[in-house]
N, C-alpha and C positions, 0 to 999 in steps of 0.2 A: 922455513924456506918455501912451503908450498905455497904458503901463503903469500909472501913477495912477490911469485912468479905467477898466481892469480893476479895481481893487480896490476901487475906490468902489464898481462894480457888483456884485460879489461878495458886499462889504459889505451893501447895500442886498439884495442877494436873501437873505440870512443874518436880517436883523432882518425884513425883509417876510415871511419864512416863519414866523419867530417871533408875529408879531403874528396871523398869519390862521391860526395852529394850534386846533384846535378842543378839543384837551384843556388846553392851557396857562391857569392859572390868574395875572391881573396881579397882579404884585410891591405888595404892602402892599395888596390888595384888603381890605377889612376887618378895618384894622388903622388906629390912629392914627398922628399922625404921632412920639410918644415911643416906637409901636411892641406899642402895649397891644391886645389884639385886643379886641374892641368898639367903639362907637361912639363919637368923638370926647368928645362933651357926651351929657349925662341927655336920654335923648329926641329928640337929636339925627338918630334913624333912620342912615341910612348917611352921614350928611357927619362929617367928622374935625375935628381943632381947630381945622386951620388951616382951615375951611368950607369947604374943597372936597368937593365931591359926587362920593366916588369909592363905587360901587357895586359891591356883592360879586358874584363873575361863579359861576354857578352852573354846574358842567363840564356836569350833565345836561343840560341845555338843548342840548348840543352833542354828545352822545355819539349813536354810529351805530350800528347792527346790519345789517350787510351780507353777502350771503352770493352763491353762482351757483350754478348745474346746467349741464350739459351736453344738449344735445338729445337725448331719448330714453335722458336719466340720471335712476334716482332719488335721487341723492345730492347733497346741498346741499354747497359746500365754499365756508370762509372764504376772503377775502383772504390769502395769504403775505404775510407780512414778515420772513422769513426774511434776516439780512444775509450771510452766509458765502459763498451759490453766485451771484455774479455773471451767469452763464449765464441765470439767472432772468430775468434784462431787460435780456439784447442779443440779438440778432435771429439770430446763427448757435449751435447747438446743440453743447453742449461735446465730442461726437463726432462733429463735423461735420468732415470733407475737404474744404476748398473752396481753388478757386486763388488765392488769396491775398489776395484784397482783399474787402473785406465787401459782399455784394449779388452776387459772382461765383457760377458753377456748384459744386456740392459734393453728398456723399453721404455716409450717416453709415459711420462706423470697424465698429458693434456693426450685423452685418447684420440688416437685416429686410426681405423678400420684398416685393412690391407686391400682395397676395393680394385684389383686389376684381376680382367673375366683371363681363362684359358691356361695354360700351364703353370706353375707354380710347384716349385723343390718343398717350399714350407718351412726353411733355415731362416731366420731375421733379425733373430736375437744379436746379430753382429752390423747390425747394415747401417747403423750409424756412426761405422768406421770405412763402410765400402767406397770406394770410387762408382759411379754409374752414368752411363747416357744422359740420365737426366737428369743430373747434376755439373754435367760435360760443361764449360765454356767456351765457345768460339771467340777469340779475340781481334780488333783489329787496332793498330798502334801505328805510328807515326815515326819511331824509334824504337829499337831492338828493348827490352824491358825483363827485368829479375828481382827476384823477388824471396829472399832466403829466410827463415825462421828457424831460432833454436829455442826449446825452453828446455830446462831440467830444475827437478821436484825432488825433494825428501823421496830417500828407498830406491834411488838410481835411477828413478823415472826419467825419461828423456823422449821430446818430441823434433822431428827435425820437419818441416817444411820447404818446401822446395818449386820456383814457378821461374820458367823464363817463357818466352813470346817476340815474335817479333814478324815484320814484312819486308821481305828482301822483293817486293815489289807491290804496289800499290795494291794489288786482286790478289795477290796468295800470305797468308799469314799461317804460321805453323808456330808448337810451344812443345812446353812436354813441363808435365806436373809430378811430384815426388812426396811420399810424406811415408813418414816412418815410427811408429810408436813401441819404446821398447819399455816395458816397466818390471820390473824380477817383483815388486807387490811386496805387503806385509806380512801377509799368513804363509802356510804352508803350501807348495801347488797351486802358489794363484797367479804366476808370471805370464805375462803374454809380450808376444812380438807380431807387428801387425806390419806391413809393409803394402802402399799400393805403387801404382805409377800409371801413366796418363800421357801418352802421345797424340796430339791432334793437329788437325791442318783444314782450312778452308779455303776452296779457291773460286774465281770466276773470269774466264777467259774478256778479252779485250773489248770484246765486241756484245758480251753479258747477255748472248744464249747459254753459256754452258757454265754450270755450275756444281763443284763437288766439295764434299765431308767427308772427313775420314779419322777413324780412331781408333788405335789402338790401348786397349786396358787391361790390365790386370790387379788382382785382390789378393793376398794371402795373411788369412789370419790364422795365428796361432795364439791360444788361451789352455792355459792349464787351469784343471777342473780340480776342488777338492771336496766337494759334497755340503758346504759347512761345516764348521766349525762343532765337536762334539758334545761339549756343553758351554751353554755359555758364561756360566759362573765364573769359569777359566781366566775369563776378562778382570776380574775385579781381581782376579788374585798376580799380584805384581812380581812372585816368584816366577810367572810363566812371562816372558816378553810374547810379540804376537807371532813371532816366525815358528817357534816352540809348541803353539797349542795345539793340541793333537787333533786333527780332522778325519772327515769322513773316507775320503780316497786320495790317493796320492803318495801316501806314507811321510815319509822326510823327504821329501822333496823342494827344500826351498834352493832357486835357482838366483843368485848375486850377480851373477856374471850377464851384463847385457848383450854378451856377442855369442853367447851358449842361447839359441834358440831351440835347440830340443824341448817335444814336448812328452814327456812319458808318461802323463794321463790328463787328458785332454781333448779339445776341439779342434780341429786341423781343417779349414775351408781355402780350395782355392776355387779363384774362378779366371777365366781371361774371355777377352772380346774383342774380335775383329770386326767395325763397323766400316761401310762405304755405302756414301747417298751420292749418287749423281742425277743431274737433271739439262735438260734441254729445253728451253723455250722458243717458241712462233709467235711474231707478233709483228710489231711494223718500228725501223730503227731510224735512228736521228743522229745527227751531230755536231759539235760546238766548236767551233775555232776558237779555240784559246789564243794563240798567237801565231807568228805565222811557220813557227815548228811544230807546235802540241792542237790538240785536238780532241778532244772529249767526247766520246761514244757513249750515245744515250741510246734505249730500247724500250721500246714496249711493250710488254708481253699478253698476249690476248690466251697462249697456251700451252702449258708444262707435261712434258713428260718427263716420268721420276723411278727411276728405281734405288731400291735399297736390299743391301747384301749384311745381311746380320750373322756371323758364325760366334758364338758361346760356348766354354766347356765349362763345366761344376764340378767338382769334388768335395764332399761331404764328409768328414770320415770322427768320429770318435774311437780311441785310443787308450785301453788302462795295460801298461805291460808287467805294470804291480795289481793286479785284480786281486780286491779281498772275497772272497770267496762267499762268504755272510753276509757282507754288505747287498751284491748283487743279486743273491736267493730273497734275500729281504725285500729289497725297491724294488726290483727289478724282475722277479720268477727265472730267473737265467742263472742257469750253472753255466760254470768257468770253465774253457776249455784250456788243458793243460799244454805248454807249448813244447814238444817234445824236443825241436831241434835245438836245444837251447841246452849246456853244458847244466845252467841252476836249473834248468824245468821251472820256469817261473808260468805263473798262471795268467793270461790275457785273454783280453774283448776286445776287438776290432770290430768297429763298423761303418760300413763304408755303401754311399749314395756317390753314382759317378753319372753324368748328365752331357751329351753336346745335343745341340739345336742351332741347326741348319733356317733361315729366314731370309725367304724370299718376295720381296715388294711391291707392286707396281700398280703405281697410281697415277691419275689424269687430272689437272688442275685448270678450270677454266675463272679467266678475270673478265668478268663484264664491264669493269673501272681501266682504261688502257694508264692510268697515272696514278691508281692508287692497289698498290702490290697488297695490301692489308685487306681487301676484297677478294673473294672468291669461292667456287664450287669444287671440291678434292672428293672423288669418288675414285679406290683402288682394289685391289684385292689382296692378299698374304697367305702362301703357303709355308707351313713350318714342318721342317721333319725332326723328331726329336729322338733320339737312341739312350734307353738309360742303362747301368749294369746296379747292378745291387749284390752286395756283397759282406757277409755276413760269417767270421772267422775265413773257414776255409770252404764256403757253398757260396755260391756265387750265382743268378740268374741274368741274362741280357732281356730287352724288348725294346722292337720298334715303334712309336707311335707316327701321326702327322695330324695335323688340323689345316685348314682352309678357310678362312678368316673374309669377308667383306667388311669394307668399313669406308664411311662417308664422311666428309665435314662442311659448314657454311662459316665461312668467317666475315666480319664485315668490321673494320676498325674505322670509323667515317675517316675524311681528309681533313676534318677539323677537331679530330682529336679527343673528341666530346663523348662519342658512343662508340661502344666493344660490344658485338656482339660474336658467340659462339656457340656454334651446336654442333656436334659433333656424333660419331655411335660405329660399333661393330659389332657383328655375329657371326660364330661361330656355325659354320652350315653343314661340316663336317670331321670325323677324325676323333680325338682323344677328347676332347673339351667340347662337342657335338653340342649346342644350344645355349652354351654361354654368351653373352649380352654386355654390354654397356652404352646406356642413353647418358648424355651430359648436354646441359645447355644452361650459357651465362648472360647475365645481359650488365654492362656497367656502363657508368653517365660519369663524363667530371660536369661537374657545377660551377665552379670555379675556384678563385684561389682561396676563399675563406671558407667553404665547405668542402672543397676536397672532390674524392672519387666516392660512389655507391656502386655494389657490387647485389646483385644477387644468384642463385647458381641452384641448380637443381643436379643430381646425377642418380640414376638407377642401374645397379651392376648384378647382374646372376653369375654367378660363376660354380666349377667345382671347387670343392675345398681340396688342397692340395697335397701332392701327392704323398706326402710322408704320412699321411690318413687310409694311403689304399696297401691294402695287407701286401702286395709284391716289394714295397717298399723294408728294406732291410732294419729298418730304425721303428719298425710297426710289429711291436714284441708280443700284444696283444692278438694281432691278426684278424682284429673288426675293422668294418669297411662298410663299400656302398650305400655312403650318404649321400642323402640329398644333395640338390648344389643351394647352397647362400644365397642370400636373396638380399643386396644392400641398398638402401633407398635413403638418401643425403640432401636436406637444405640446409641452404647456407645464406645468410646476408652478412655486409661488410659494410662500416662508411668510415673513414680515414681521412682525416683534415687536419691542419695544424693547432687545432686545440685538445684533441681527442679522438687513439681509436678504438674503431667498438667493430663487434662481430657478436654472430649467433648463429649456431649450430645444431640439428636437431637431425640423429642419426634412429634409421630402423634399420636393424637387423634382424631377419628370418633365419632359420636353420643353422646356427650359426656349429661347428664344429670346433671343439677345444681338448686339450687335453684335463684331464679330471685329478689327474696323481702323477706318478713317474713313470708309467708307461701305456697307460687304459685311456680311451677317449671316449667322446659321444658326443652325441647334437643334440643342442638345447632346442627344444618343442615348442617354445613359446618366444611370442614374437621381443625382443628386447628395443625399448626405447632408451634413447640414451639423450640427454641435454647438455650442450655446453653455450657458455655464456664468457665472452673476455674483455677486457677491458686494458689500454695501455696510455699513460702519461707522459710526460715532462713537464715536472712542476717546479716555477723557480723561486725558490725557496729566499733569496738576497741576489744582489749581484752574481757572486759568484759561485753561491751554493744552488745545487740542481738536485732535485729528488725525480728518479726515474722508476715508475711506477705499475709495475704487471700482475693482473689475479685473472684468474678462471674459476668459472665455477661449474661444477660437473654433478650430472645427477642423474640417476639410471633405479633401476628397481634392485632393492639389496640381495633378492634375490637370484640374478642375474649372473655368469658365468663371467660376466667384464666387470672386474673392480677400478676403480679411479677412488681416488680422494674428492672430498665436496669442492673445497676450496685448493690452488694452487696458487703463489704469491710468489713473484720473485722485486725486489726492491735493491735499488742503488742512491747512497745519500751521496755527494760527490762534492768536492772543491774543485774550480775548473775555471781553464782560463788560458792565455795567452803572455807569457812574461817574457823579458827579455826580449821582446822579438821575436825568440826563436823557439822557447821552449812552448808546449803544448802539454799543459797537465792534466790530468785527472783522479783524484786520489781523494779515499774513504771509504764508507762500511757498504758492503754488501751484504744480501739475506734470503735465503732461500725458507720456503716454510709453504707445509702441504698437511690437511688437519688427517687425524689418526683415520686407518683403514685399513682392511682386513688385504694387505700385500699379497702381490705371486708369490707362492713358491716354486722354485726349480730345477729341473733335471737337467743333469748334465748330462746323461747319454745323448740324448737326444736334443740336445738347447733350446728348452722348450719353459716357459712360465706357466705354470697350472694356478688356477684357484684353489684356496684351503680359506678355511672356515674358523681355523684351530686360534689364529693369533690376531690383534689388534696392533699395526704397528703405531706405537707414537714416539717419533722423534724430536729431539727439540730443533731450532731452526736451523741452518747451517748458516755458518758467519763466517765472512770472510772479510779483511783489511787488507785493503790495496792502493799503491802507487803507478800509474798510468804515466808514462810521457813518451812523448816525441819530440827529437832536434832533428828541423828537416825532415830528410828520409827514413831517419833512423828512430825506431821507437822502443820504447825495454817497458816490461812486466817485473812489477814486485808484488811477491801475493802472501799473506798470511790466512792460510783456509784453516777450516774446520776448528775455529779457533769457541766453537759451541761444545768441544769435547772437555773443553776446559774443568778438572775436577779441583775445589783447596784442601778437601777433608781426607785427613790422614799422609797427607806431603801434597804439597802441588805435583799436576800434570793434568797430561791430556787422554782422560781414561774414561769419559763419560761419551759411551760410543751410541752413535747412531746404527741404525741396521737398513741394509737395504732389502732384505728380503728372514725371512726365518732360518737364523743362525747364519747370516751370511753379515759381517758389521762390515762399518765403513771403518779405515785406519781413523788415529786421532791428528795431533797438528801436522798440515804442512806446509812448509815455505818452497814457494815457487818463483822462480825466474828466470824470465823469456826475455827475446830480443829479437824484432825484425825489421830487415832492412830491406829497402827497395832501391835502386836505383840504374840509371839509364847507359848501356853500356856503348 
């Protein structure tokens, strides 16, 4: 029976998407019913022989022009609809390391430094599930627009997506973004439930002096922790399914139920964010007689004033309310405080980093170009008051910090398009972060259409290392401190053209501060060079066959505290094409593949990846088979992953498991299937 009433469903969302497509034009719209295009009868207007009154649907009526910025971008960029790179809209990043279940801790494969000078909590392990500023899009649209996603995965994994947008007048456009990842996981304690959301709005008065941003966000991830997995022999032995194998922390705890977000040992982060930019410009104004009602107000700006109201809260907190008591003497040097108000007297760990910061703006923008906005001098200043508590069972510490921030920029994007140039920089002149730094400066050229853009980019950042490194810090079990600040010095070149792109990277890191085990840190003394090197394709293999082609390659001193693999490879063979008109496919093997190397391992107290020395991981590739299409608006995901777990000896299945970390495995197959639809409301 359920079966049936799946496919009804299916059914019914298949024609429902059909009908509320915004470019699909109805079958025999203005056409009789012998099939003659015109009207029925002489005069008849739009009714056909048989008098029904079927009306020609005009697409324009329906058609959208939609575009976003990025905050403190000049660059407008379309919608993707791109069907080929899947990665495009599921919530972990195709070089993403993460322990195995979607919403869990991870960090990407292709290094990139944490290079922002002045405060820092030091949580990250989760940020490629966050919502953030600069990730933010300002939209502007021509009609109201939504934009809805569901997938669900083997193990009750589910993602929902969630976008509308629109302009109930030309100058103000407002949206609000949604995404929600709930997955209960394979092992034991490894469920997470991650939920953000995304309010924004940008407006500019008639007359285009006055101009504001405004955003409301928030993050709340929950991930339950189980230490790994306690041996891993366990895996080969098929008496034990994966939910079964006995871990590190957690106990039995495996959680089925996607709407039970309880975490009872675990990582528990919220954050929320209230942003507001407004700004006022001076300059000399114009206007356009459209006709003899409308009128077009044009301005020129010779000079900006701007402020910006940033208010932040954090909460940090790790959670075992089943603490095993051996475990945590062991990793950790921490006896268990027993929890007396509790009828079981059960044994727990809390611990808890709570954070708001207070950011205040104001900056002065002069345009020497009165017609080209993409020109100008931005010299401002920033005070930040930041209040943390730290809290640690039942002891608890507050402290007030602030800093006082200067910061400058030159921007100059010529009027022809050709040259981007950027320099930019802030210091730190007083307060918590007292001498922290960042220099940046870019210069890029296009050439034209058969070479493309050339980028090259310099950046130098001092910073402190952050705060979950200074003994007041609750999650600092150790209680060593007063490091140096980091010293990161970054070139980069880029060139991007339709036949090939290429980048080079060449990272110095000074003083760099890591954790070393599961609760002990230190700073590495010696300066770390780090190389990377990438390279991306589309190569057309026939007509309709396309080979989509990504490696890096990464190389650093093995003795070094930052591990990467040498090589990382991601590959898409693909059938692809246009049929029917209407359908939009893409379907074939994907591969992921990253050559053996000495992986993080990692703490849960603390969500933290440390270097070890002890293991070599080597994986075999990850393979995945997939069906891509779109009709219209509507587009569906069929996925067969991890289909590299594939074992034949001694029964079929899918039990030759990858690892993403020491004792941490990736599950074996899963089939996935998503579905999202856009359309104009």
């Amino acid at each position: 029976m359920y079966k049936i009433i799946f496919s009804l469903l299916l059914l019914g969302t298949f024609q429902f998407s059909f009908a509320q497509n915004p470019m699909q034009r109805m079958s025999g719209a203005g056409r009789s019913a012998s099939g003659k295009t015109g009207s029925g009868k002489s005069g008849s207007g739009n009714t056909d022989s048989l008098g029904l009154g079927f009306e020609h649907r005009d697409d324009l009526k329906d058609s959208i022009t939609i575009s976003y910025k990025y905050l403190d971008s000049l660059r407008n960029i379309r919608l993707d609809t791109n069907l080929n790179d899947f990665y495009k809209f599921f919530s972990v990043p195709a070089d993403q390391q993460y322990l195995g279940n979607n919403g869990n801790a991870g960090y990407p494969l292709i290094y990139s430094p944490f290079a922002k000078p002045g405060w820092d909590a030091g949580f990250h392990a989760f940020d490629a599930y966050r919502f953030t500023l600069e990730n933010t899009r300002f939209f502007k649209t021509t009609k109201p627009f939504t934009r809805l996603g569901y997938e669900l995965a083997s193990a009750k994994e589910q993602l929902i997506n969630a976008l509308h947008t629109q302009n109930p007048m030309p100058n103000l456009n407002f949206g609000l973004e949604y995404r929600l990842i709930s997955a209960p996981g394979y092992f034991s304690s490894q469920h997470s439930n991650n939920k953000s959301y995304r309010l924004f709005t940008n407006f500019q008065n008639k007359r285009k002096r006055y101009a504001a941003y405004m955003v409301l966000m928030g993050n709340t991830i929950k991930s339950s922790e189980n230490g790994g997995i306690k041996n891993d022999s366990n895996l080969a032995d098929k008496t034990y399914p994966l939910f079964s194998i006995p871990t590190n922390i957690g106990g039995d705890n495996q959680n089925f139920n996607p709407f039970n977000t309880a975490v009872t040992t675990g990582n528990v982060y919220k954050d929320f964010t209230f942003f507001l930019r407004q700004s006022y410009d001076l300059g000399k104004k114009d206007s356009v007689a459209i006709n003899d009602s409308t009128t077009e107000y044009l301005f020129y700006s010779k000079l900006r004033f701007q402020h910006t109201l940033t208010y932040s809260s954090y909460n940090y907190q790790f959670r075992d309310f089943v603490a095993d008591s051996f475990y945590y003497k062991n990793r950790y040097d921490t006896v268990i405080v027993s929890d007396t108000s509790s009828a079981k007297r059960l044994d727990s760990l809390v611990v808890t980093d709570k954070w708001k910061v207070i950011s205040n703006d104001f900056s002065i923008y002069q345009f020497p170009d009165t017609k080209n906005l993409a020109q100008y001098l931005q010299a401002g200043i920033r005070i930040e008051n930041i209040k943390g508590s730290f809290i640690k069972n039942n002891s608890s510490i507050n402290k007030n910090f602030f800093n006082i921030v200067l910061h400058g920029e030159y921007r100059n994007k010529t009027r022809n398009r050709r040259w981007d140039i950027l320099l930019n920089g802030e210091f730190y002149t007083a307060g918590l972060n007292i001498g922290d730094y960042s220099a940046n400066a870019s210069l890029a050229r296009f050439l034209n259409k058969k070479w493309g853009n050339i980028r090259l980019s310099f950046s130098n950042v001092n910073r402190s290392p952050s705060f979950i490194y200074d003994p007041i810090s609750s999650f600092n079990f150790s209680h060593s401190g007063g490091y140096n600040k980091e010293n990161i010095i970054i070139l980069k070149a880029a060139a991007d053209n339709p036949f090939i792109s290429l980048s080079a990277a060449n990272y110095f890191i000074s003083n760099y501060v890591h954790y070393t085990g599961y609760y002990k840190t230190e700073q590495y003394s010696r300066v770390i060079n780090l190389l990377q090197l990438s390279a991306s394709k589309k190569i057309k293999l026939t007509k309709r066959w396309n080979w989509y082609a990504e490696v890096t390659l990464q190389q650093t001193d093995a003795a070094a505290p930052i591990k990467v693999p040498l090589i990382f490879t991601r590959n898409r063979i693909a059938y692809e094409g246009l049929f029917f008109k209407n359908l939009n496919l893409s379907t074939g093997i994907e591969f992921r593949y990253y050559t053996p190397y000495k992986a993080y391992d990692y703490s849960p107290v603390m969500g933290q990846f440390f270097p070890q020395d002890s293991l070599t991981l080597k994986n075999r590739p990850d393979i995945s088979a997939f069906v891509h299409f779109r009709i219209k608006s509507f587009t569906a995901f069929l996925r067969a992953e991890n289909l590299n777990a594939i074992n034949p000896s001694g029964g079929f299945g899918f039990t030759t498991y990858n690892f993403a970390a020491p004792h941490y495995a990736y599950p074996g197959f899963i089939f996935r299937f998503g579905i999202q639809w856009g359309f104009v409301n």
